[in-house]
C-alpha positions as CSV (number, residue, x, y, z in Angstrom):
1,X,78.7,80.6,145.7
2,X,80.7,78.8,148.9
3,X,84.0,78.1,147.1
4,X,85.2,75.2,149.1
5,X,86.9,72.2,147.7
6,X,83.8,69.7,148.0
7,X,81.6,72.6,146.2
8,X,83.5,73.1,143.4
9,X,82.2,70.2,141.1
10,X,79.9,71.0,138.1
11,X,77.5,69.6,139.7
12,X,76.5,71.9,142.0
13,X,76.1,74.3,139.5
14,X,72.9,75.6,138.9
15,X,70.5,73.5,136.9
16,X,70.5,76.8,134.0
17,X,74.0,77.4,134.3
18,X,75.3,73.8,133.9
19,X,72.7,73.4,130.9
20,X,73.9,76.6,129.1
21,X,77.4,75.6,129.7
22,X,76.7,71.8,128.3
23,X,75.4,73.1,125.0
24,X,77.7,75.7,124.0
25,X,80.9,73.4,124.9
26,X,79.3,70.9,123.0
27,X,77.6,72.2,119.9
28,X,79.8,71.7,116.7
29,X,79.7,73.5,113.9
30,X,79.9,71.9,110.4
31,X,83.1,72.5,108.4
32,X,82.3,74.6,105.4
33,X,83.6,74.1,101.7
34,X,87.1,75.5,101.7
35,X,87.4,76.4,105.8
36,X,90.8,77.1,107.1
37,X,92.7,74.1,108.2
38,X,94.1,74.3,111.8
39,X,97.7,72.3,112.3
40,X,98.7,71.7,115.9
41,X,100.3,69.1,117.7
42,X,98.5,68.3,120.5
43,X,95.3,69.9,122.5
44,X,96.2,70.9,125.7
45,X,96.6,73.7,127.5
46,X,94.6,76.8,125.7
47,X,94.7,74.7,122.3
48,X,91.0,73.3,123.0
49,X,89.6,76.7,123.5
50,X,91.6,78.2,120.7
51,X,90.2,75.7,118.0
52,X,86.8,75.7,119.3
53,X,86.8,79.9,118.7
54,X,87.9,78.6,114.9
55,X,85.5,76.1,114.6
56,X,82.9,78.4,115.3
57,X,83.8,81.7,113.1
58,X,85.2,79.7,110.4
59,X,84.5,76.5,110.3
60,X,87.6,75.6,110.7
61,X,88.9,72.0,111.5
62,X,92.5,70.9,112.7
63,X,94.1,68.7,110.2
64,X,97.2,66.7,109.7
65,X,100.4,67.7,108.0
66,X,99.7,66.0,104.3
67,X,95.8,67.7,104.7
68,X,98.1,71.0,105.0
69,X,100.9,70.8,102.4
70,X,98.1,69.6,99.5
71,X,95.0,71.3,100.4
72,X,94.0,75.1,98.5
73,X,91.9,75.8,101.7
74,X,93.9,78.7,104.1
75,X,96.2,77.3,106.8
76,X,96.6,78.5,110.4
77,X,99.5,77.1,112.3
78,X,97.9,77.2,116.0
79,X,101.2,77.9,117.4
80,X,104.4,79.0,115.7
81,X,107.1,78.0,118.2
82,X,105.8,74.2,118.8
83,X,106.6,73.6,114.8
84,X,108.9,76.4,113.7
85,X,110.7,75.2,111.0
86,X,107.8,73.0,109.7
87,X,106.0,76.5,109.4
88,X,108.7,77.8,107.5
89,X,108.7,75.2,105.1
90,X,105.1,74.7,104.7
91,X,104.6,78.4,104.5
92,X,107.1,78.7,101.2
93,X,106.2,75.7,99.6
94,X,102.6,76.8,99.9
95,X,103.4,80.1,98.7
96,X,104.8,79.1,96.0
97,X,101.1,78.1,94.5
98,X,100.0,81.6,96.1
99,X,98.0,79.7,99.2
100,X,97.4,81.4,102.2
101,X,99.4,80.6,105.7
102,X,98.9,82.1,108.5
103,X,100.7,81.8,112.1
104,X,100.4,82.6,115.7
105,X,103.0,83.5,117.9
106,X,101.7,82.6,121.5
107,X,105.1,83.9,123.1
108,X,106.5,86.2,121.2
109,X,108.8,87.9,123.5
110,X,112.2,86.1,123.6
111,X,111.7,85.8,119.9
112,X,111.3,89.9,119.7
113,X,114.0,90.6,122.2
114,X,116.0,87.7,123.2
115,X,120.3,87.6,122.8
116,X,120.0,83.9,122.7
117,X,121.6,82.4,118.8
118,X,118.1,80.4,118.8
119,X,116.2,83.5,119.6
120,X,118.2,85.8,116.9
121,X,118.2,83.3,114.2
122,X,114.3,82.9,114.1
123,X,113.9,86.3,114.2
124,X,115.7,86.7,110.8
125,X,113.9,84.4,109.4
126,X,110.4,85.9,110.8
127,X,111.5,89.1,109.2
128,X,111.9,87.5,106.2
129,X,108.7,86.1,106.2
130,X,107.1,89.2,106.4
131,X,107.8,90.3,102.5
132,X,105.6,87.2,101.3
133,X,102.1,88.1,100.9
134,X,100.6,85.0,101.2
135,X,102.4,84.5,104.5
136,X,101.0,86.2,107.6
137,X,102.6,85.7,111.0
138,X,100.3,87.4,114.2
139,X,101.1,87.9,117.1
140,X,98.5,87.0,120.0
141,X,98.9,90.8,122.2
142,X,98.5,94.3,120.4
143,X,101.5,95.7,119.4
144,X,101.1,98.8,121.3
145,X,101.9,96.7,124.3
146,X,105.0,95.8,123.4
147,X,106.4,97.6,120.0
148,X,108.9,95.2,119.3
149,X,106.4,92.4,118.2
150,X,106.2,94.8,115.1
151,X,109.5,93.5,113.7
152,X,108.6,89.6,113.8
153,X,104.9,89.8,112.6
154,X,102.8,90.9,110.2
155,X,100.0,91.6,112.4
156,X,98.2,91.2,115.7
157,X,95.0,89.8,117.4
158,X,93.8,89.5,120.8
159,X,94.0,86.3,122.7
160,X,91.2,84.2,121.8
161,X,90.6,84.2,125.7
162,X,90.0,87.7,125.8
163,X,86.9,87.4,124.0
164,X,85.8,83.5,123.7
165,X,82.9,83.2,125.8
166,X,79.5,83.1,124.4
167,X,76.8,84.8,125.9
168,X,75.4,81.6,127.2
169,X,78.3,81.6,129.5
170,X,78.2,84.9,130.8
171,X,74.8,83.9,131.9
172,X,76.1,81.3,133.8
173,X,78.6,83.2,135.4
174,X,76.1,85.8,136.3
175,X,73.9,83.3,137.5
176,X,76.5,82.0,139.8
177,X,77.5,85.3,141.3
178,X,74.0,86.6,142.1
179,X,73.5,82.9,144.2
180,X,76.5,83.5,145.2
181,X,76.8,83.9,149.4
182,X,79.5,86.0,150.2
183,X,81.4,86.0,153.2
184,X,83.1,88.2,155.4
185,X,86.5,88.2,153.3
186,X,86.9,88.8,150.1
187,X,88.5,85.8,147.5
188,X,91.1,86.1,145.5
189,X,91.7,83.2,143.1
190,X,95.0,81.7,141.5
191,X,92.9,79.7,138.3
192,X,94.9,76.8,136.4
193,X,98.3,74.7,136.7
194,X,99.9,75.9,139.7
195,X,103.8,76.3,139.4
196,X,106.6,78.6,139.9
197,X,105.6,79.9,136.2
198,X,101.9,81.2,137.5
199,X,103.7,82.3,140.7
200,X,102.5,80.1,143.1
201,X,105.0,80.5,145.6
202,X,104.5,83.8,146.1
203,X,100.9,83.8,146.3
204,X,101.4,81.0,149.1
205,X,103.9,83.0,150.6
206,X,102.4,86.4,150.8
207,X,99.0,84.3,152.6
208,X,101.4,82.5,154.8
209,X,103.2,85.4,156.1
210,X,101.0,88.3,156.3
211,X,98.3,88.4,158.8
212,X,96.4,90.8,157.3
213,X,95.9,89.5,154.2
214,X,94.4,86.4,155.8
215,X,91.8,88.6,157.6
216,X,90.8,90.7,154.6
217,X,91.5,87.9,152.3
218,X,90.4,83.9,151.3
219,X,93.3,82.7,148.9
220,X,92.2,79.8,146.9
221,X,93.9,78.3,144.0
222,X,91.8,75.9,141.7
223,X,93.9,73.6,139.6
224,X,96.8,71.0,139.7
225,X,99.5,71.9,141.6
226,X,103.2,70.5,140.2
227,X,105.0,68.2,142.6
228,X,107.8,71.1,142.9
229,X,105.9,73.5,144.8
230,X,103.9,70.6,147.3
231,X,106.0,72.4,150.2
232,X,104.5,75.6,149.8
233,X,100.7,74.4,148.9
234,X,101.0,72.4,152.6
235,X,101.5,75.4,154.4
236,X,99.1,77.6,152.4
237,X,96.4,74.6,153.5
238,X,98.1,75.1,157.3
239,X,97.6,78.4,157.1
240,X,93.9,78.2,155.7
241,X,94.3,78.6,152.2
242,X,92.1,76.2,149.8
243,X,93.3,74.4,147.0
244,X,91.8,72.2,144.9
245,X,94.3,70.4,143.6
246,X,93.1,68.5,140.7
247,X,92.1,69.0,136.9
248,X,88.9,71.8,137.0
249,X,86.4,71.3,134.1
250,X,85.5,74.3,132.2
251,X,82.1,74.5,134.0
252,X,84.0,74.4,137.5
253,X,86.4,77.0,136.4
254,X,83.8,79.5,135.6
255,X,82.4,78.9,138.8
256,X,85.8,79.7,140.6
257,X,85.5,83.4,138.8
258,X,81.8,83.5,139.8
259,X,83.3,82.9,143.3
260,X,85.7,85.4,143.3
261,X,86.3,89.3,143.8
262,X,90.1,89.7,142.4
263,X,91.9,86.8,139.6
264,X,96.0,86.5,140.3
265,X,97.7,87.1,137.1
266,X,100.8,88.1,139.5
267,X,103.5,86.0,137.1
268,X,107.6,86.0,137.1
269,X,109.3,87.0,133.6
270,X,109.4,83.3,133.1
271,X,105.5,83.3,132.5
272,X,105.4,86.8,131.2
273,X,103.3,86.2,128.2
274,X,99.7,86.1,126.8
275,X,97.1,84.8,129.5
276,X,94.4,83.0,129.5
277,X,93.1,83.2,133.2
278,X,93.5,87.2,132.8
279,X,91.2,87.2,129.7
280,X,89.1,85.6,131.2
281,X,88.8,88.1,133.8
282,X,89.2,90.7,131.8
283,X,85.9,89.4,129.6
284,X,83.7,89.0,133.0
285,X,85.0,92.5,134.5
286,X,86.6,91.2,137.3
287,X,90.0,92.4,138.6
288,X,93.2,91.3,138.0
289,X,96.5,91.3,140.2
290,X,99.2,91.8,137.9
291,X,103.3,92.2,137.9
292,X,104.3,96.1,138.0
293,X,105.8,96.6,134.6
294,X,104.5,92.7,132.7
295,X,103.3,92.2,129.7
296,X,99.9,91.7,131.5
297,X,100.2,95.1,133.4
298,X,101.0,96.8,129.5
299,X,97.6,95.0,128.2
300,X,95.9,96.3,131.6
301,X,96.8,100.1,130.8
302,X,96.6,100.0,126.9
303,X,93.1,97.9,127.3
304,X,92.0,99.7,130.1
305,X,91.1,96.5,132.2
306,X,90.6,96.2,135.5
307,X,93.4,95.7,137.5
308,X,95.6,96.1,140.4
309,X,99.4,96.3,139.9
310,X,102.4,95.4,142.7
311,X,106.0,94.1,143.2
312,X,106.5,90.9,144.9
313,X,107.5,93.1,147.8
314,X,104.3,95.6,147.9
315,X,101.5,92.4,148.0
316,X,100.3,92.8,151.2
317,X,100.3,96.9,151.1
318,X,98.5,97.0,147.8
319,X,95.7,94.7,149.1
320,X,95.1,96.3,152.2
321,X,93.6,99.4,149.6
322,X,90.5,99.0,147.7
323,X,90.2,96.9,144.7
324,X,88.9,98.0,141.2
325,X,84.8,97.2,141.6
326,X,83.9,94.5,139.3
327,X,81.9,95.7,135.7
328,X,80.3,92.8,133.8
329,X,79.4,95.5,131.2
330,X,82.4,96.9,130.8
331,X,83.9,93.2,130.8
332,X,81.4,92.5,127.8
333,X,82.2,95.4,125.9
334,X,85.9,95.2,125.6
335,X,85.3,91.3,124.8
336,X,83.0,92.5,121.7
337,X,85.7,95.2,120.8
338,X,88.3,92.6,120.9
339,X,86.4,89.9,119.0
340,X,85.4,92.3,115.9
341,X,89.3,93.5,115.6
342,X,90.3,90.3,116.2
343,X,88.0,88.9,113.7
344,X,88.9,91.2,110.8
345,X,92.5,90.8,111.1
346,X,92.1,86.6,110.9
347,X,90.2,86.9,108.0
348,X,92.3,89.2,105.9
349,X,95.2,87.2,106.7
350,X,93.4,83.8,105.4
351,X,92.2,85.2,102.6
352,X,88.7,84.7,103.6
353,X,85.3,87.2,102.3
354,X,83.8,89.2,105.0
355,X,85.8,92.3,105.9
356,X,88.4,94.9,104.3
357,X,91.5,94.5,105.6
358,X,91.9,95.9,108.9
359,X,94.7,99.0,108.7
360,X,97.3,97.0,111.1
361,X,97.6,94.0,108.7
362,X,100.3,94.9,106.2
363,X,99.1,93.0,102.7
């Protein structure tokens, strides 16, 4: 697929690929008698994937605070840190009646490690949590990546965006990639907001100094880029770098990791948290460049996913090597792996039939 700015748009998708990818973000699912009730405050950002992933397992709907403090249905508070203390609160009071809550911790770092009195006092309070059964706080990376998760939560699942696409889309994707043209470099991709937080400015900077990497490499980033970094997207453009730099729609954004051969995860310790651009590539086998030592790196080694680890001062040396080939099967299979762990451990903690407990979700 020629990635190019004007070529981006869903449609030029293929006529199968765009029609997969209408029905399955489309299709609703029915809410069942006594699904789990989703509270969030807004839907941007990962939210929309998230509860469409609940929607489908479960049934599950997102609801309004009253619809969560009367209702017997099981509770899942999409994010823990947008609404902490009303999670507290509704999480006890709910208890109280012995009705399930659960939680997800989308950044659970500062809150594991973090000197800051904000940071120390929550996790107190976390830790106390953890004695009520009917209270379950996850986090949304394994605890094997990062140990100290273990002290603030109950339990752990994989980000929905490690294993959220539907076979329909994987299709698509494939579809794309075999129509795909490639040219004489290969592309490596920077996919969503672009700020100092996904590391924009050094991707721009690596292309914009390094010779090399413009001859082996076509650097494209697909997805708005914040005002604060406009200096550094001009002279990526100068320098022959595309960027689209606009809201992508879902379908466009699987075409961008159709179109590409490595996915830049390469993020400062200000974004070092769950992503969703490197589950994505992790699910459709396709490379990631991580930070040496992140919590994307950890997932990379513990997970065994593809990837291609550096320090903002090795970027061009590491690319000049080989990258990891991309594996749709392998991809595929870690997604499934993920799903049915993931899976288990939502259930137990709502309280909902289907599976035993899974062993890493204390009762």
């Amino acid at each position: 697929m020629d990635l190019q700015p004007q070529n981006l748009g869903a449609q030029n998708l293929g006529t199968p690929a765009r029609g997969w990818l209408w029905r399955t973000r489309r299709a609703r699912v029915r809410g069942r008698t006594g699904a789990p009730l989703v509270y969030s405050r807004g839907e941007s950002g990962r939210r929309p994937s998230y509860l469409r992933v609940l929607e489908r397992l479960f049934g599950a709907r997102r609801a309004g605070l009253r619809a969560v403090l009367l209702s017997r249905a099981p509770v899942l508070f999409l994010m823990v840190e947008e609404a902490f203390l009303l999670y507290v609160a509704v999480s006890l009071l709910r208890a109280l009646t012995g009705r399930r809550t659960a939680g997800l911790l989308l950044r659970p770092m500062p809150l594991s490690v973090s000197s800051r009195r904000s940071c120390r006092w929550k996790r107190a309070v976390l830790r106390w949590l953890k004695r009520f059964r009917a209270i379950h706080t996850l986090t949304i990376l394994p605890f094997s990546v990062f140990p100290a998760f273990s002290t603030i939560a109950k339990g752990w699942i994989y980000d929905f965006q490690l294993w959220d696409l539907t076979d329909e889309e994987r299709e698509a994707v494939e579809l794309l990639r075999s129509e795909r043209q490639p040219g004489a470099r290969l592309v490596l991709t920077a996919i969503g907001t672009q700020s100092r937080r996904k590391g924009f400015d050094l991707f721009t900077d690596s292309y914009v100094r390094v010779a090399a990497l413009r001859t082996r490499f076509q650097f494209i980033s697909c997805g708005r880029i914040e005002r604060a970094v406009d200096d550094y997207a001009a002279a990526f453009r100068e320098a022959g770098g595309v960027a689209v730099n606009r809201s992508v729609s879902d379908a466009e954004l699987l075409g961008a990791y159709a179109a590409s051969d490595a996915i830049w995860c390469f993020y400062p310790p200000i974004g070092d948290h769950a992503s969703g651009v490197l589950g994505r590539a992790a699910q459709l086998g396709i490379p990631a460049v991580v930070r040496y030592g992140s919590l994307a790196h950890r997932l990379c080694i513990v997970e065994n996913i593809p990837h291609v680890p550096m320090t903002a001062d090795g970027i061009a040396e590491r690319l000049a090597g080989p990258l990891p080939p991309r594996d749709e099967a392998r991809g595929r299979l870690a997604a499934d792996r993920f799903a049915r762990q993931s899976e288990a451990t939502l259930r137990a903690a709502l309280g909902l039939a289907g599976t035993d407990p899974p062993t890493q979700l204390q009762a």
